[in-house]
N, C-alpha and C positions, 0 to 999 in steps of 0.2 A: 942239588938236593931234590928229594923227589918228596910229591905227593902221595899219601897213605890211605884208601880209604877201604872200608870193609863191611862184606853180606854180615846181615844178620845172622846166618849162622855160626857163621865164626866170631861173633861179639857174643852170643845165647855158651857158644862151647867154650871160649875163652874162660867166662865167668865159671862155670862149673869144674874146670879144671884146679887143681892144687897151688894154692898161692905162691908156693916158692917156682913151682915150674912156672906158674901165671909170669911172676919177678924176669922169671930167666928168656920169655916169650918174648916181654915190650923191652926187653933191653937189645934182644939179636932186632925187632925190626927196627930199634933206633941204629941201628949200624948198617939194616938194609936201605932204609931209607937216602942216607947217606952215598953209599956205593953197593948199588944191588949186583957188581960184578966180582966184591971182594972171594977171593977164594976160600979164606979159611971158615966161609958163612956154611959149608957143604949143603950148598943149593946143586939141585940136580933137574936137570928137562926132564918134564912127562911125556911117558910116549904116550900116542894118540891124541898130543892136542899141536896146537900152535904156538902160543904163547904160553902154554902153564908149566910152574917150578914148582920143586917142593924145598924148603927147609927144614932140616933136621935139629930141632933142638933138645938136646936127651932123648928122650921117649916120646916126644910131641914132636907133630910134624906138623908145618904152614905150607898151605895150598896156597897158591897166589900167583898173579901175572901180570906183566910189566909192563908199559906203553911209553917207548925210551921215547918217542915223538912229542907227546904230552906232558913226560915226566912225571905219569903217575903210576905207583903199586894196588892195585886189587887185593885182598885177600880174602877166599874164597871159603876157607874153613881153616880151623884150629881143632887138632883132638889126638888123642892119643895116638899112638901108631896100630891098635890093635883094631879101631873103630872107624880109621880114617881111611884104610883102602879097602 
């Protein structure tokens, strides 16, 4: 199991976001936490970085990066998908 920790931004946009998608957010990261290599999560590499994923959940997307050595998840922002790229 991994470690979860997260910027202030993405705790400030979490909040502001709609509580059923909020619901639908901390439930996909409890599954990423778990196995952040599960396939059916449609996590996808960012180009232009090293370490950074995105997660798709509905209309929200999790920015976030992984440190399999450590065993901890970053995440890096939470928001819509219209706001977030």
């Amino acid at each position: 199991m991994y470690s979860l920790s997260y910027n202030s931004r993405a705790i400030k946009n979490l909040k502001s976001i709609h509580p059923q998608d909020q619901r639908k957010v901390l439930s996909m990261l409890k599954l990423l936490v778990v196995s952040p290599k599960e396939p059916s999560l449609h996590i996808k590499k960012l180009i232009q970085t090293q370490h950074g994923f995105r997660l798709r959940v509905g209309k929200v997307r999790v920015i976030f990066d992984v440190d399999h050595k450590a065993r901890k998840i970053h995440v890096w922002d939470i928001d819509y998908r219209g706001n977030i790229y």
